[in-house]
N, C-alpha and C positions, 0 to 999 in steps of 0.2 A: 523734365518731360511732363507734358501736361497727361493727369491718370483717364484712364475709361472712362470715369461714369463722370468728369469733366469733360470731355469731349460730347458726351451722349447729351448732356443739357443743351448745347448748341449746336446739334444736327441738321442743319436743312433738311426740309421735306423733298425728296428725292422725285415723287410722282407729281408737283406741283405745277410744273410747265407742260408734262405731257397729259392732266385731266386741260389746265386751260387751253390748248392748242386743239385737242378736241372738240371742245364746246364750243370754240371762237367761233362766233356766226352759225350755228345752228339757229333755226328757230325754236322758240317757248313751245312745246308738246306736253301730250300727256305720254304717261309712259312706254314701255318695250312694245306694249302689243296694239294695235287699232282694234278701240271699241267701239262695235256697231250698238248704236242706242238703242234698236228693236231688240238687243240682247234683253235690254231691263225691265219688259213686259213679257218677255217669254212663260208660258205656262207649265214649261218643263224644267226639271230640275236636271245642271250643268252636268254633264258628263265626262269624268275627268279619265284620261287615259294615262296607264302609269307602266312603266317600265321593272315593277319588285319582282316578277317574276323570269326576270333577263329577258322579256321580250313585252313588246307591244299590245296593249291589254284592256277593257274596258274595269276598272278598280272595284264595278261592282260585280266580275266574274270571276276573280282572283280571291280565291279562299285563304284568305291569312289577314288577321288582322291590321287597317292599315288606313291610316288617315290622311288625304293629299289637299296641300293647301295652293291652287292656284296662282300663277304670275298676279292676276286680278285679283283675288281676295288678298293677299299677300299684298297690295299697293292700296288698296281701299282700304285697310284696317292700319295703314303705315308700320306694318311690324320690318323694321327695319334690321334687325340680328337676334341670334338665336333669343336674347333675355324676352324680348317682343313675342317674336313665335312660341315661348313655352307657356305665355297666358292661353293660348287656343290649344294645348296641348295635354287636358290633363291629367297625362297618363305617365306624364314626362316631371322631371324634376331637374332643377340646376343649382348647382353651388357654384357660386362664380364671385368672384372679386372684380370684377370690372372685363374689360374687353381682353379677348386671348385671353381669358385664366379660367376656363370652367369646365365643373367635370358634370355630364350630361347622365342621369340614371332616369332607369323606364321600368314601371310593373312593380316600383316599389324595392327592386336590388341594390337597393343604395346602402354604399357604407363611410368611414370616417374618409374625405376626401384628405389627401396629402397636402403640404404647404406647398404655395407654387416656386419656391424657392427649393424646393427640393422633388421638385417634378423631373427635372432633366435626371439627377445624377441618383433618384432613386425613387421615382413614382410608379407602380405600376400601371401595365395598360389600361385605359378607361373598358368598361363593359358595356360599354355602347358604340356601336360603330358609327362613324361620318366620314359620309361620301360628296366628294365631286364631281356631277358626274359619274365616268366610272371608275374614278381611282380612291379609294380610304386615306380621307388626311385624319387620321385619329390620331391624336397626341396625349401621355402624359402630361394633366391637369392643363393644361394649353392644347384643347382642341379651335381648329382654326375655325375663326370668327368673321363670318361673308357677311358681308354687305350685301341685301337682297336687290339689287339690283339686274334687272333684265332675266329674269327668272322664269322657265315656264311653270313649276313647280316646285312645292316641298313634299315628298313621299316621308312620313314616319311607319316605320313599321316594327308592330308593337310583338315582343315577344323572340326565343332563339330563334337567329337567321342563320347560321351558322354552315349548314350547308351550302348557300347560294353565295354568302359576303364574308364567312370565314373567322378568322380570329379574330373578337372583341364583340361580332356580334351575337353577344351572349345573352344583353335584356332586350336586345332591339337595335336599330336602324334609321338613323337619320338623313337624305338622301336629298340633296340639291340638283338639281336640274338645271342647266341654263337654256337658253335659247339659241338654236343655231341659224345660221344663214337659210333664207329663203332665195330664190330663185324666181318667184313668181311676179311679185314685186316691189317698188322702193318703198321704204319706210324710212320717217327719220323722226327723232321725238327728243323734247328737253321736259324737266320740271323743274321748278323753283320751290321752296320749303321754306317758310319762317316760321320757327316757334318762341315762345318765351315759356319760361317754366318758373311758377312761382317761389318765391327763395333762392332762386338761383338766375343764371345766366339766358340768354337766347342762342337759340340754335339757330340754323340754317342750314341749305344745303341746293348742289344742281346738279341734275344730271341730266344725260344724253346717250341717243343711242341711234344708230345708220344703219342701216340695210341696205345693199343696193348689190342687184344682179349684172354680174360682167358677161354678153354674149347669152346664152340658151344655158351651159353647162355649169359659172363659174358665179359662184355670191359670196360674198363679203358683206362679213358684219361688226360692228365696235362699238361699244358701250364705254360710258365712264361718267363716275362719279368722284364728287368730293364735298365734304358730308363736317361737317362740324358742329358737334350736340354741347353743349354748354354744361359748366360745372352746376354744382348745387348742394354742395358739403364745405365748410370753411375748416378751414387750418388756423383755430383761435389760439391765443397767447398762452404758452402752458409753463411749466418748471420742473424739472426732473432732478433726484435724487438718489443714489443708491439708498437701499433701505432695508439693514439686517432682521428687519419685522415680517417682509413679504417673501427676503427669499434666505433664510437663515442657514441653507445647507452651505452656500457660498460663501456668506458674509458672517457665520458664526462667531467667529473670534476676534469680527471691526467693531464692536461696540462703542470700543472706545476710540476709535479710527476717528480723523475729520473726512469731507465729505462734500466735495466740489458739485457746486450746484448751476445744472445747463439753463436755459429756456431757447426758444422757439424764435424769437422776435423777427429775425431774419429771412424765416419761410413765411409767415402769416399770411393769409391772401384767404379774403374770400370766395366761393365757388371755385374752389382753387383741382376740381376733376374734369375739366372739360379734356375732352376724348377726337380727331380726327382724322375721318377713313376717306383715304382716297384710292383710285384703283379702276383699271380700266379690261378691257375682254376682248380682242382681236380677234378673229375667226373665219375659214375660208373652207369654203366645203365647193368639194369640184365632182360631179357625177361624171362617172368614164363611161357607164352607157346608164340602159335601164335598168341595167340590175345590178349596177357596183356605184360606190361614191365613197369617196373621203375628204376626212372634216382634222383641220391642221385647228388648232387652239390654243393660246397662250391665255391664260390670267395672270392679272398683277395687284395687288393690293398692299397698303402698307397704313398703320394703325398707329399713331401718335396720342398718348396719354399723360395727363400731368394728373398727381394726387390718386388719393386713393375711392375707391365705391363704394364701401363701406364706413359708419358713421361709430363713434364711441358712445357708449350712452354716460359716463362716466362724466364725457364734456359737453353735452347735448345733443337737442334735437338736430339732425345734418350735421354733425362737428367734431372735428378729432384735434388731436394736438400731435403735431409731430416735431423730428428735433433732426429729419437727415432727408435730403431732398428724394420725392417718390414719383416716379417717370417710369413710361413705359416706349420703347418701341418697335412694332413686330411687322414685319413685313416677310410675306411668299412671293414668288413664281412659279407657276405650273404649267407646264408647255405638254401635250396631249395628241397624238395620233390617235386615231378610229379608222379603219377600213373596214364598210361592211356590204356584204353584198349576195347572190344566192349562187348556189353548184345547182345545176336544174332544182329539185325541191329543199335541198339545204342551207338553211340560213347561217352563213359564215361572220360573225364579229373578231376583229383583232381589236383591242385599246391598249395602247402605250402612254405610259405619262410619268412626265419627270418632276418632281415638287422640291425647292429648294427654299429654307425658311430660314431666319434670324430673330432675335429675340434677344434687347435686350432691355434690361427692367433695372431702377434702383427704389431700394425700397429701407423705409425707416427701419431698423430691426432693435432701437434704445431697449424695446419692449423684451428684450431676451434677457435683460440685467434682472428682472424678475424670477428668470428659473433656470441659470445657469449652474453649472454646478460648478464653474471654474472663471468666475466672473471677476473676483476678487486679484485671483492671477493674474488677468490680464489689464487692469485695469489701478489696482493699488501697489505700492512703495512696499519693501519689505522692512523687518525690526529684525532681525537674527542675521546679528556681523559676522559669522559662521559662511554666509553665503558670499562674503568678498573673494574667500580663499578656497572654498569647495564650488563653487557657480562661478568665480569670474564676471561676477557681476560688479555693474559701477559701484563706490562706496557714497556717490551722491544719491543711489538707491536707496541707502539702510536708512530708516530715519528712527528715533525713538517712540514716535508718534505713529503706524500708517495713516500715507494720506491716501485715497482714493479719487482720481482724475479723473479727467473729463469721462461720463459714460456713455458719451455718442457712441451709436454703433448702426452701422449700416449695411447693406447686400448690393454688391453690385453683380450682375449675372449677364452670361450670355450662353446662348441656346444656338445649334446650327442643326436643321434637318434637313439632311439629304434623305430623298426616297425615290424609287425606279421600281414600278410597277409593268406586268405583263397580264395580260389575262387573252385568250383567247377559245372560245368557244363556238358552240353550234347548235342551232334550234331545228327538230324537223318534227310538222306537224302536218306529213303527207297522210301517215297512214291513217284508216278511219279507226284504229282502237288504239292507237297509241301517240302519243305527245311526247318528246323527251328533250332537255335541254342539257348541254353536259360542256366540259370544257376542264383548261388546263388552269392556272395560275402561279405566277410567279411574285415574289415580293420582295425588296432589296433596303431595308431602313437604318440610317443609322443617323443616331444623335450623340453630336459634340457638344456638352457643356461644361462652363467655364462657369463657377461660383467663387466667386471673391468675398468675405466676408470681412468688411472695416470697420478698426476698434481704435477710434480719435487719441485713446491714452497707451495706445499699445509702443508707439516711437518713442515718448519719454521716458515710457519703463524698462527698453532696452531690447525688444524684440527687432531680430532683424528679418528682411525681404528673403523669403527663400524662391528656388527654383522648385519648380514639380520635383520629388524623387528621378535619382537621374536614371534608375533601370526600368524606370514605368514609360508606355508610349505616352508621349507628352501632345496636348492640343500649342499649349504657349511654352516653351522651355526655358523661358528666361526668368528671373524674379519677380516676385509681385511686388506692385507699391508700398510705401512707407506707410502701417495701419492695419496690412494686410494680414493676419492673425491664424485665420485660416480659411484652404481656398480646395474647392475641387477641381479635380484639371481630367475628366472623365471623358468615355467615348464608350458607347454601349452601339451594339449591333442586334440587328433581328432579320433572317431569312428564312423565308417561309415558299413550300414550295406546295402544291396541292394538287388534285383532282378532285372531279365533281361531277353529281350529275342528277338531275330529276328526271325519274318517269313517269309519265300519269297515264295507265291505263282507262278508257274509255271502255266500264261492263256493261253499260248501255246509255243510252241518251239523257239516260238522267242521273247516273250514276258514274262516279270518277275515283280511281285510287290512288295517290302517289305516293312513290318511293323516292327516297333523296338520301345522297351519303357524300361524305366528304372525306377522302382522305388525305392528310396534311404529316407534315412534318416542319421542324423549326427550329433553328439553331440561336441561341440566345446567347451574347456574349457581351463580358465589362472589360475594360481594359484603363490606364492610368492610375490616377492615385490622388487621395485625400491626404490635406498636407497641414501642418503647425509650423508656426514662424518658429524658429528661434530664438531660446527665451533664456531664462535661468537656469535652466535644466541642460543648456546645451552642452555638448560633447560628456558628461558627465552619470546621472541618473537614466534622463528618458533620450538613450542616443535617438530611440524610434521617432522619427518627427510625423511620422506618417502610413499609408496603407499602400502599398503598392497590388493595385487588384491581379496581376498574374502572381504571386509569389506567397501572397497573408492570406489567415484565415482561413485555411480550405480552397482558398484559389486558388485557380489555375491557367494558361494560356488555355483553353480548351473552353470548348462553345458548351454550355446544357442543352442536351438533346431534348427534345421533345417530338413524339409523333403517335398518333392516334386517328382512328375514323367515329367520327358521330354522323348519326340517322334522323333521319324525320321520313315521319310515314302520316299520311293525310286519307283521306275518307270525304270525298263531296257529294251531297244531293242536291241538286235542281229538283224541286217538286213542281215548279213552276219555270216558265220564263227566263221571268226575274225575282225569283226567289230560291235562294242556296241555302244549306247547312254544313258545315261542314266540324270533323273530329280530327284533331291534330296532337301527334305527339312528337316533339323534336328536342334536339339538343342542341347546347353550346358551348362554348367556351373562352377563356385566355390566357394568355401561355403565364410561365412564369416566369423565375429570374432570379438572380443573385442580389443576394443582400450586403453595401459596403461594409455590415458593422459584422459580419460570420465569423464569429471565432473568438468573437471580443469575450471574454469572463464578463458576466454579469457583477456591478459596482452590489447587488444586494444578492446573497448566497440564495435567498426566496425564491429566486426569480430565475428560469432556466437561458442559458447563452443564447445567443441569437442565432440560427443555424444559418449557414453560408449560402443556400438559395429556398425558395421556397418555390412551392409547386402550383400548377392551374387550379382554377377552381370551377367546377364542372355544374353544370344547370340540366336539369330535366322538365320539361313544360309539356303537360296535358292540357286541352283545349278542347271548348265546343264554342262554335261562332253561327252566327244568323247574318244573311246578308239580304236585303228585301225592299223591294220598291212594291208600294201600292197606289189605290186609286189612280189609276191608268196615269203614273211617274209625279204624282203630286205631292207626294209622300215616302221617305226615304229611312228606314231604321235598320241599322247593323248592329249587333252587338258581339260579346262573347265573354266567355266566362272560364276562369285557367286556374289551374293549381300547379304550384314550381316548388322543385325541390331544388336548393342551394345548398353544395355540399366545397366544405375547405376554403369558406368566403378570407379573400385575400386580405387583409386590413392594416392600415399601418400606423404607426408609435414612435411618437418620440420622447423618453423616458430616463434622462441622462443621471437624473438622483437613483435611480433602483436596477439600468439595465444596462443602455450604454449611449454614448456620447452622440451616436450614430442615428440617425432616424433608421428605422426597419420596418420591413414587412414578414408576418407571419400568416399561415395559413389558419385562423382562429377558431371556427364556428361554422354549424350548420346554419341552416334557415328552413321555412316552408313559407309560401305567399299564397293567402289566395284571392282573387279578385273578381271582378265582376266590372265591362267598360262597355261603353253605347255610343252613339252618335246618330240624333234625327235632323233631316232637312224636310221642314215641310211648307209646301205650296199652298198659303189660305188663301189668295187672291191671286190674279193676274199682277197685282203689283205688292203685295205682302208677300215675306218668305222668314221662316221662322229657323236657326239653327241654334241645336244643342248638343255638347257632349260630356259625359262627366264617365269619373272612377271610384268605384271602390276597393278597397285595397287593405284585407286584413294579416299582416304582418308579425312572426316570433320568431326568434332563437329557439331553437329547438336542439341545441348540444354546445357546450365550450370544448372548444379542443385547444384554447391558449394558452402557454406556458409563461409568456412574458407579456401580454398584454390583459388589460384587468380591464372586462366588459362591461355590460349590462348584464344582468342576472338572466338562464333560460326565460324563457314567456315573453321577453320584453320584444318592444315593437322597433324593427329598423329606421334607422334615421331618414329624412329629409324624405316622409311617407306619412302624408295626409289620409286619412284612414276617408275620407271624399274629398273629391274637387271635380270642378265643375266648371262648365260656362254656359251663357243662353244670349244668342244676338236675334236682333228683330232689324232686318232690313226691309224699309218702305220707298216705293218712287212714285212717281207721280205726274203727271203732264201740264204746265203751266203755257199757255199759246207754243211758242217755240221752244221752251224752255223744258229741260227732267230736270225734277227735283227728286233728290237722293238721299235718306235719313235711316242712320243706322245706329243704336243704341245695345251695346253689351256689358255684362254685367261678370264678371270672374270671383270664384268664391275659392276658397280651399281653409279645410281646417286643422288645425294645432298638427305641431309633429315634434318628434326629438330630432337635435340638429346632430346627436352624435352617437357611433357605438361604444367609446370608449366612455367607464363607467362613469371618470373624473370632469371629464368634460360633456358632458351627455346635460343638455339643457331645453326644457318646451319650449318650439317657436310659436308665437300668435296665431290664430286663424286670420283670413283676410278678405277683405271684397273690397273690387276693385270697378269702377266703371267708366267703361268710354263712350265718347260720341260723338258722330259726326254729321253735317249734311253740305250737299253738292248741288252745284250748278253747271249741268251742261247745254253747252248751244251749240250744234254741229261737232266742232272740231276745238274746243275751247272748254275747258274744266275746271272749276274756280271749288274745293274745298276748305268749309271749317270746320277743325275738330278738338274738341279735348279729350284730352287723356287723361286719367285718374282724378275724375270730376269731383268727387271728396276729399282729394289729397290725404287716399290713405296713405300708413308707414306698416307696406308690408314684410316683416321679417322674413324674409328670402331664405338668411343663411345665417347663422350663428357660428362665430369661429374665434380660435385664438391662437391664429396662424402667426402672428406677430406677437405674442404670449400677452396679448392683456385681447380683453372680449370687445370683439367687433360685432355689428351686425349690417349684413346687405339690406338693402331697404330697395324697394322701386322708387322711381322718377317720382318727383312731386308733382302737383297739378301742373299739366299744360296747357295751353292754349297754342292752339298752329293754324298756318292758314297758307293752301298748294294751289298754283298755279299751273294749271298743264295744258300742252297744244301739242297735238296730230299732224304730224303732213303726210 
């Protein structure tokens, strides 16, 4: 039987025929929306309307802090996924390993991200929320990765949302927008994309997008893209060893062992991370009169990856060495109901939406022979003839000598998220002193994951294929492949059921108060079991091959309750216009959850058990913000300025020499942050426009409350937190006979940070500046862009990690060079 992660290397691309059958015979466009060219001499500054407050809103009347990046600025600056958009963001921070694997922190709450090899079966929820639309696809360490295409906007919204978006949104809000069908009239648009990036491979890419109104009542819309970004990391010729020097708790007593040595030769390839997003947007929105319509929505997308994002510095500049093939492929659908319409002055919204996702990944994991604790077991020959007759082991096992066998070792994984969301709400803003928005919400998540973990020497030393524990609910019930050493066969649930509601009283025309509360409740549950092949141990010493999560540890078939209401109460002045202040105090949170390892004895007496779940960890944020247009809208500055208290920050560890085998999470450490953020747009000419926005962000532990995980000492500063970053772009246009000319030049800074909380691994990443640039040619209906990216080719350390136990670091794209072709009909 041919295993998983053979099948997974020869997958066809699923979405391949239905992005080409889309695009066949469209014409060359520019993109989702028609630009009028008198837009680019406008002497006003764009006015974006945003939806953060659950209703329709001018962004600079809405008192919370919050920054929206337009369909159009979002297509002119080519930020194509979330790694793109977090350079204009920077308030925002990402640890990410490549496409689908990052975990998203805002305001500086960032802590040690989990492996994403152990995001399904025991990452906790990220503390930042992301939305589609209006349904939260937030995932442990695989939050879902859009392709920005046909977008009307990006809303971040910085700081606890907690009352209006619920659980996760605890630092903040991330909030995609699409475009829906118009009715008024046709549209139809393609682009063309080539880049080359130096060091590395050429990208490409086309999309397309139709509008078209059926009759007075009925439009239809469909978008799609397929996107191929080229590698730019090599997989160079390497050799691996076990080595009782690096990791001695293992290998203590192989000294005199021999010692089978791998290499590489057979994966090498250079540029060997190119990445391909394809994925299309169907949509039908039908008005039943003037005051009701509903919008039917499917998205699809699916993410093909080879290699990894991440670079060794050990084997150079862009270059790792690996020894087991590293593939990724993630793919969603999310199919979406909206009915919204008015009760004479009540604005009624229903949104339904169903998200179905898979995910599967293989990844080198040779690098764990470095800090296993039980590596030598799985891997070497025994010398004590004792174990023919008490283990029933082969006596072609016993040798005088150990040898030590091949030490490939690999991860094959799969992830499945079902989610069914409800929300239903109501806006009324009849009365003249009161505003209020309120509503129900419901939420249904569950994820199945399947981790297989393969050890190339584990069949000839006699391990055989088990089945999951046969009293655990099982995802696969049958035996894992010949290799398979140990595998998780998990299914974890989350339901969450709430109310809500904002009021904002109107004390006078220039004075606003609001009250907001949410109250929630959440049932969090694990179910399955963590399993060991067996081995020499079987039937014998360790009958336990494994964890059955209803039955070990403190387990039980029964959900962790969780339920609580958090507040935000807000304070606005208009002293003007268009000019706000406003004082904000709200909260947030994220649930918490059950630990696989509860109950295990700690392997060093030092060090306290790991407890069976661990609790939320709760955020308090004080605010004062400025939101301000001057010189009659030529000039745009918002700021604000916050202090958060973070108390029982969640954090996790994997600790197998001193605590347990199991990765965990414990409830560790307080914090305080406090910062200070801005963003000006300003008008010097009719055809110059200047934008900037930067962070500061000063960062401590202010309490250990860890028992088993070993921090950074109080005072120290949180990780993957630039104490500033910044950005400043200059965009110029210009009139040539018929011709705009369009040049825009930005520049991204951010300095040094530590990449981790945990003390051992706690490392300074570089500061960084990055520049890009671009200029255009329009002629009517015809748009001809060139641009580079990372015009110095810097190597910005992103993300320092040793997720795969030897030190990786994310780096951005290297210089690009690209050049877009777009046409309008």
């Amino acid at each position: 039987m041919q295993p998983q992660w053979a099948k997974l290397l020869v997958k066809p691309s699923y979405l391949a025929q239905v992005v080409s059958s889309v695009l066949t015979g469209l014409p060359v466009s520019v993109i989702a929306q028609v630009v009028d060219s008198t837009q680019l001499v406008s002497s006003d500054i764009e006015v974006i309307q945003v939806t953060s407050s659950k209703r329709v809103q001018n962004m600079q009347t809405v008192p919370v802090a919050l920054q929206a990046l337009s369909g159009r600025t979002v297509s002119e600056l080519n930020l194509a996924n979330l790694d793109a958009l977090n350079l204009y963001l920077p308030n925002v921070a990402i640890a990410a390993r490549g496409p689908g694997q990052a975990d998203i922190f805002m305001r500086g709450m960032a802590i040690q991200p989990i492996a994403v090899m152990l995001a399904g079966a025991q990452g906790s929820m990220p503390n930042v929320a992301v939305y589609l639309d209006e349904q939260p696809v937030t995932a442990p360490g695989r939050n879902i990765d859009l392709y920005t295409h046909d977008l009307a906007r990006v809303e971040v919204l910085a700081g606890p949302q907690g009352t209006l978006f619920g659980a996760s949104a605890q630092a903040g809000t991330v909030r995609y927008i699409t475009n829906k069908p118009s009715r008024f009239r046709f549209e139809a648009s393609t682009s063309l994309d080539f880049a080359h990036t130096k060091q590395g491979d050429n990208s490409h890419s086309l999309q397309a997008m139709l509008n078209f109104p059926v009759g007075d009542d009925l439009a239809l819309r469909l978008s799609a893209y397929t996107v191929s970004q080229g590698g730019y990391i090599d997989n160079q010729y390497g050799e691996f060893t076990l080595d009782p020097a690096i990791n001695p708790n293992s290998l203590v007593n192989l000294n005199d062992a021999s010692y089978q040595t791998i290499n590489n030769q057979h994966l090498i390839k250079d540029d060997f991370n190119q990445s391909v997003y394809q994925g299309f947007r169907l949509s039908g929105k039908y008005w039943l009169n003037d005051d009701w319509q509903i919008l039917l929505q499917h998205n699809a997308q699916q993410i093909e990856a080879d290699g990894v994002f991440d670079m060794d510095p050990e084997v150079g500049d862009l270059a790792v060495g690996r020894f087991f093939p590293d593939k990724l492929e993630d793919e969603f659908n999310q199919t979406s109901l909206t009915l919204e319409g008015r009760i004479d002055q009540l604005e009624v919204l229903y949104a339904g939406s169903m998200l179905e996702r898979e995910v599967n990944q293989l990844i080198d994991y040779t690098g764990y022979n470095n800090s296993g604790a039980y590596i030598a077991y799985y891997t070497c020959t025994y010398n004590n003839p004792n174990y023919i007759v008490n283990y029933n082991i082969p006596a072609s096992l016993i040798t005088e000598q150990r040898q030590c066998k091949d030490p490939t070792k690999g991860f094959v994984g799969k992830q499945m998220h079902d989610k069914t969301t409800h929300e239903l709400r109501f806006v009324y803003d009849a009365n003249p002193y009161l505003d209020s928005v309120f509503g129900l919400y419901l939420d249904d998540f569950e994820l199945a994951t399947l981790d297989d973990y393969v050890y190339l020497a584990a069949p000839e030393l006699g391990f055989a294929a088990n089945a999951p524990i046969s009293s655990a609910k099982s995802i696969n019930p049958h035996p894992r492949a010949a290799g398979v050493t140990f595998f998780n066969d998990i299914t974890r649930r989350e339901k969450q059921q709430a109310l809500f509601a904002e009021l904002s009283f109107n004390l006078s025309e220039q004075v606003t108060a609001t009250l907001g509360a949410r109250k929630y409740k959440i049932e969090t549950d694990i179910s399955g079991s963590s399993n060991f092949a067996d081995g020499i141990f079987q039937g014998s010493v360790n009958t336990d091959r494994g964890r059955d999560y209803d039955v070990s540890g403190g387990h039980s078939d029964k959900p962790l309750k969780q339920s609580d209401t958090i507040y935000k109460v807000n304070l606005s002045y208009n002293w003007q216009q268009d000019k706000l202040v406003y004082a904000t105090y709200s909260e947030g949170f994220r649930p918490g959850g059950f630990n696989r390892g509860g109950g295990i004895q700690s392997t060093n007496p030092e060090f306290a058990d790991v407890a069976t779940t661990y609790n939320t960890d709760d955020v308090k944020n004080y605010e004062l913000g400025l939101k301000s247009t001057w010189l009659d809208n030529k000039l745009r500055f918002n700021a604000n300025a916050y202090h958060i208290k973070w108390q029982n920050m969640q954090v996790s560890r994997f600790d197998p020499q001193n605590v347990s085998i199991l990765t965990f999470i414990e409830n560790a450490a307080d914090s305080r942050i406090n910062g200070l953020e801005g963003d000006i747009i300003w008008q010097l000419t009719p055809s110059w426009r200047l934008f900037a926005a930067a962070s500061f962000i000063d960062s401590k532990l202010t309490e250990l409350k860890a028992q088993a995980i070993e921090l950074a000492p109080v005072g120290s500063e949180l990780p993957l937190t630039p104490n500033f970053q910044g950005n400043i772009r200059s965009h110029y246009n210009w009139k040539i006979n018929k011709y705009w000319l369009d040049w825009q030049l930005s520049l991204v800074y951010s300095q040094s940070a530590w990449s981790s909380l945990v003390a051992e691994q706690r490392e300074l990443q570089d500061s960084y500046q990055i520049i890009n640039t671009s200029i255009s040619l329009e002629l009517n209906k015809w748009l001809l862009q060139l641009y580079i990216n990372n015009l110095t080719d810097e190597r910005a350390e992103l993300f320092i990690n040793d997720q795969d136990d030897i030190k990786r670091v994310t780096v951005n794209r290297p210089q690009t060079f690209g050049i877009k072709l777009k046409y309008t009909y």
